[in-house]
C-alpha positions as CSV (number, residue, x, y, z in Angstrom):
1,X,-6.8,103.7,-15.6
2,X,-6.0,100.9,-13.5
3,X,-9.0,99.2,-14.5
4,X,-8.1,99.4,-18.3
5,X,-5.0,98.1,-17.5
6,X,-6.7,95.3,-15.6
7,X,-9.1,94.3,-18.3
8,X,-6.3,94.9,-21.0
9,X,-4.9,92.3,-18.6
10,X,-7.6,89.7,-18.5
11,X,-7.8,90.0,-22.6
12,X,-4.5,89.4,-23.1
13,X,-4.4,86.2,-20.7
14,X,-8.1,85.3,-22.0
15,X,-6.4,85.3,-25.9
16,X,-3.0,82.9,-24.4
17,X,-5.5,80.8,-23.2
18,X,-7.3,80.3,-26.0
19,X,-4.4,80.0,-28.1
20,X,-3.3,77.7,-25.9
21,X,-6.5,75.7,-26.1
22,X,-6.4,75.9,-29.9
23,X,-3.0,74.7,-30.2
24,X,-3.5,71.8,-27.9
25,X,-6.7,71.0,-30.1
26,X,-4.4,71.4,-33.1
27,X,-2.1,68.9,-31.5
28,X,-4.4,66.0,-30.8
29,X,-6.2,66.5,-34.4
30,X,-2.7,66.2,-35.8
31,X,-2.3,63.0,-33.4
32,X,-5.9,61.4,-34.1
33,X,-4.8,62.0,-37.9
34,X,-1.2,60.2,-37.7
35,X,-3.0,57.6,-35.8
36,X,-6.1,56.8,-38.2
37,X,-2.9,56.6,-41.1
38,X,-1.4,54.2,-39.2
39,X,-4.4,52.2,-38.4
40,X,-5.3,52.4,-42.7
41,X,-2.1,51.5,-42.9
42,X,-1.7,48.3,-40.6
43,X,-5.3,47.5,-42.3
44,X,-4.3,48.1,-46.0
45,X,-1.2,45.7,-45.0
46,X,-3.0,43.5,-43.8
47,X,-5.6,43.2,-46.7
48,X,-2.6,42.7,-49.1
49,X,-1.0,39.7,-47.3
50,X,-4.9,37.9,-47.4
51,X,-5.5,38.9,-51.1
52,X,-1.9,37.6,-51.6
53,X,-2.4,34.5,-50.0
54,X,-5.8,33.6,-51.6
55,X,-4.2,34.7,-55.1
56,X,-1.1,31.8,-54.0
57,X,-3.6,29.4,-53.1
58,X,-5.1,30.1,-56.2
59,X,-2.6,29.8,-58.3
60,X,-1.2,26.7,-57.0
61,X,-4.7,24.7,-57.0
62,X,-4.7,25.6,-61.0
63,X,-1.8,25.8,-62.5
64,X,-0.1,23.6,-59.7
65,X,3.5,24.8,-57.6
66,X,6.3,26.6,-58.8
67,X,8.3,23.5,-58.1
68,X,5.5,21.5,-60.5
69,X,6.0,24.1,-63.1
70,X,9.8,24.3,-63.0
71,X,10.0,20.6,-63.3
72,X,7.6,20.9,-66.3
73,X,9.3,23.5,-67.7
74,X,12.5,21.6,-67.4
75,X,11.8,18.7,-68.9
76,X,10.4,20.0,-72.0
77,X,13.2,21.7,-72.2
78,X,15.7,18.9,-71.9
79,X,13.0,17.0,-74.5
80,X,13.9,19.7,-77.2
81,X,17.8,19.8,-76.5
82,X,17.5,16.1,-77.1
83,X,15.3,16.3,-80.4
84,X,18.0,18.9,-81.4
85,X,21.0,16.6,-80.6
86,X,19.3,13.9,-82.5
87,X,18.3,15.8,-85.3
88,X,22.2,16.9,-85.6
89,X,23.2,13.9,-85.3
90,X,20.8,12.6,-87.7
91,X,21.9,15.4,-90.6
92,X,25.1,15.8,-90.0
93,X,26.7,13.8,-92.5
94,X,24.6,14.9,-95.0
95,X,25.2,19.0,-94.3
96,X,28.9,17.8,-94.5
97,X,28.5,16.6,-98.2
98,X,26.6,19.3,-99.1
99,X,29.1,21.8,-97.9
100,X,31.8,19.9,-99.3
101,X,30.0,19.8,-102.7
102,X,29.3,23.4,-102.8
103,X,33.5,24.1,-101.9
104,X,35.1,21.4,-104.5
105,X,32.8,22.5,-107.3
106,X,34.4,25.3,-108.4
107,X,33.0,26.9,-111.9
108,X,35.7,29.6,-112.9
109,X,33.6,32.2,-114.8
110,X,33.9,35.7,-115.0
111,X,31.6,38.5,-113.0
112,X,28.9,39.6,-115.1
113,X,30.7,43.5,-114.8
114,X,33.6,42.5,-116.7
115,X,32.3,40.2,-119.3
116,X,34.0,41.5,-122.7
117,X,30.9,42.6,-125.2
């Protein structure tokens, strides 16, 4: 009986040990995975900063800098707030008239609902 005991024994510290060796391997696969994430990660990141840097440089050598374009867009603006002033200027006098005209001339007739048959 003592030797069942002993080789009940030796299974049951044979099956730890091999637990133990499978959890270990468990634990470095779960670290070689975390690690190969972080590496596609820093190498994603770092692929992203180069295709946004050649899509700047791109950008700038065809449609010129942000500056260049906020200038531009400034300008034209100011242009057309100038054309608008001018043209208000230009018409004002005239839109006055008109919208005097159209207050002064009064026709007193009556609505079409209560015209008399």
């Amino acid at each position: 009986m003592a030797s069942q005991t002993t080789g009940i024994q030796q299974l049951l510290a044979a099956e730890k040990r091999a637990a133990e060796k499978v959890g270990e391997a468990r634990k470095r696969k779960n670290r070689r995975l975390k690690q190969a994430k972080e590496e596609a990660q820093a190498e994603i990141e770092t692929y992203r900063q180069e295709r946004e840097k050649q899509f700047l440089d791109h950008q700038e050598k065809h449609m010129g800098s942000r500056t260049d374009i906020v200038r531009r867009m400034d300008e034209q603006t100011l242009q057309k707030m100038e054309e608008l002033n001018q043209n208000v200027t230009g018409n004002k006098d005239e839109v006055m008239t008109r919208i005097l005209e159209l207050v002064y001339d009064i026709r007193p007739e009556l609505h079409q609902n209560l015209k008399i048959n």
